[in-house]
Structure formats: C-alpha cells, structure tokens
N, C-alpha and C positions, 0 to 999 in steps of 0.2 A: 080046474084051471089049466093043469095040465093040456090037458082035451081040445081045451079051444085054444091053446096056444102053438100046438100039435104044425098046424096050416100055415103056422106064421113062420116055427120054427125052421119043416120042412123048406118052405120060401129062401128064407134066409140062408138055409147050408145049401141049396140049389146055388144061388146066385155067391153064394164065398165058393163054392166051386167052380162055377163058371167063372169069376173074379182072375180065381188062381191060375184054371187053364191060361186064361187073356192073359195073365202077369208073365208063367210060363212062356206062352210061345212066342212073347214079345221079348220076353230077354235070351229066349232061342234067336232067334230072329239078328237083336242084337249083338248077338256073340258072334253069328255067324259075320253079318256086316263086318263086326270090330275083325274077327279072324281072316277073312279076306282081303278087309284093307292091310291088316298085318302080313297076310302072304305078299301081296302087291307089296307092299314098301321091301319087303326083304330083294322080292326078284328087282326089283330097283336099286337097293343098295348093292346086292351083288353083281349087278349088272353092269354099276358104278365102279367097282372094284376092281370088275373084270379090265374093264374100259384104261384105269386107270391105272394097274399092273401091266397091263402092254401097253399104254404111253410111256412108263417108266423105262418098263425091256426095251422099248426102241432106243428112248433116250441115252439108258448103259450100253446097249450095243454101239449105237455113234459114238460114245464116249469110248469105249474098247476099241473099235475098229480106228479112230483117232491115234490113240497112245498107239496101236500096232504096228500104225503106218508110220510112226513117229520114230519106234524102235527100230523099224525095218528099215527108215530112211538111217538113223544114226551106224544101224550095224553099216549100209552100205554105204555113206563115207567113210565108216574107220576103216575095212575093207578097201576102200581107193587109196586112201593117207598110207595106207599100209602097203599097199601096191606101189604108189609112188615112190614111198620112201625104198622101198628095196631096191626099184628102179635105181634109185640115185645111188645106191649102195654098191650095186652092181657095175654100174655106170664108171664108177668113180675107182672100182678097183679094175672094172677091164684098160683103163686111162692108162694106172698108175703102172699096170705091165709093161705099156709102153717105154719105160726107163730101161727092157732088157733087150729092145731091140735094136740092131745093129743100126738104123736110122735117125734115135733117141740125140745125138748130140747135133744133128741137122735141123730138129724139129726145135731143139734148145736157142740157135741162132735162131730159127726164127719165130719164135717166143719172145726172146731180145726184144727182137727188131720191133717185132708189134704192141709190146709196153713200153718202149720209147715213143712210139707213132701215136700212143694214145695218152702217155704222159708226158713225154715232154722229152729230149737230149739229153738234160742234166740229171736224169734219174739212175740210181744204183740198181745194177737189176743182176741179182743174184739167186746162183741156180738153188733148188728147195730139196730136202733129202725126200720128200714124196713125190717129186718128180713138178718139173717146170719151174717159172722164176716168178720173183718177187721183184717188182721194181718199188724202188722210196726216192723219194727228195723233197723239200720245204713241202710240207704239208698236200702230199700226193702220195701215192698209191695205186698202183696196177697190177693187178692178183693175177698172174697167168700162172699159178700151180695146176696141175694137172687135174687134182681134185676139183678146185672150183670153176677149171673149164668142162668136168662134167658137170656136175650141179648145174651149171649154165647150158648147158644144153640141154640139159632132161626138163628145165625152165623155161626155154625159148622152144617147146613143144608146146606150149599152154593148153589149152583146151584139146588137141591133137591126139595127147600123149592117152586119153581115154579110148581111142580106137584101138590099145595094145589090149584091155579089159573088154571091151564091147562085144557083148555075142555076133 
C-alpha cells in the first residue's frame, strides 16, 4: 500500500512545495510593497517636517527681527529723550550764567517789561535767585526765570532740534 501510494505522496509534497514557494514569494512580494510604501510615507513625513521646520524658522525669524526692530527703535528714543534732556540741561545752565554778566540787570528790565506785556500792568514780577523774574497777580502767571526761558527754547526747536543728532 505503501507502493501505490508512493505517486500520490510524491504529487502531494511536489505541489505543498510548490504551494509554499507561491505562499513565499507572495509575501516577498508583499513585504517588499508594504516596505516601499513605508519608505515613501517616511520621505513624506520627513519632507513634511522639513517643510514645516522652516515655515516655523521663518515665522521666529519675523518674530525676532520684529522684537529687534522694536528694541532698536526704543534704545533710539531713549537715546533722543536722553539727548534732549541734556540739551535742556545744558541749555538751562548756560542761561543761568547769564546772572554774572555785567548786562544781567538790563536783560532783568526787560524781562519785566515782557511779563507785564503778556500778563497784564497789575502783576508783581519779581526777580528769581536762578536768574529772571516771576510775574503773579489774580490768578496769572508769567515764568520768565531764566530756566524756563531755556526749556522754551530748546521746545520752540520742535522737530528741528533732531538735526543737532542727525548724521
């Protein structure tokens, strides 16, 4: 029984061999597919990544270059404020020398004269130890101290007074 069953056997492990090869080179086959679409989706994702790591870098760079311009604008008004103000500093003590020179009680007359002119005859105008006068009367006031006829002048520069900074 053996003997005659010999041809069928043979048959049979032919064809489970044959079976297996086909099982084999199909799931070859398949790996390979699934492996390739796997490469492909990776260079995709990373491509993606790339893509979207320098949208971001661009996006933080405008946002940096922003704050930069922002910082460089503030350094350069504090830089003006700070220039101005020295101006007026300057301004207000080269004034105040004016009390030691021999002309000082000519310039006091007419200090007087032009905070009456702008407040009125009946105002007290008394001279200031920082040099120039103070006029008062019923609810008026004319500053002509020497200080704050600088201050008013380094003020009535307005926009001007940036030509002294200007390269």
């Amino acid at each position: 029984m053996r003997d005659a069953l010999a041809p069928l056997a043979e048959a049979l492990s032919r064809q489970a061999g044959l079976d297996a090869r086909a099982i084999i080179t199909g799931a070859e086959e398949e790996t390979a597919e699934l492996v390739a679409a796997a490469r492909q989706e990776a260079r995709t994702v990373l491509a993606d990544a790339r893509a979207d790591g320098a949208a971001q870098a661009e996006a933080d760079a405008v946002t940096e270059r922003i704050h930069a311009e922002r910082r460089a604008r503030r350094m350069e008004l504090a830089a003006r404020r700070e220039a101005l103000d020295e101006l007026r500093t300057r301004s207000a003590a080269a004034v105040r020398a004016l009390r030691d020179d021999p002309c000082y009680p000519r310039l006091l007359d007419r200090l007087s004269l032009l905070a009456r002119a702008a407040g009125g005859e009946d105002l007290v105008v008394k001279e200031q130890p920082d040099g120039g006068v103070l006029a008062e009367g019923r609810g008026r006031r004319v500053d002509c101290t020497l200080s704050a006829l600088a201050v008013r002048a380094v003020d009535a520069l307005g926009a001007d007074v940036e030509r002294l900074w200007a390269p």
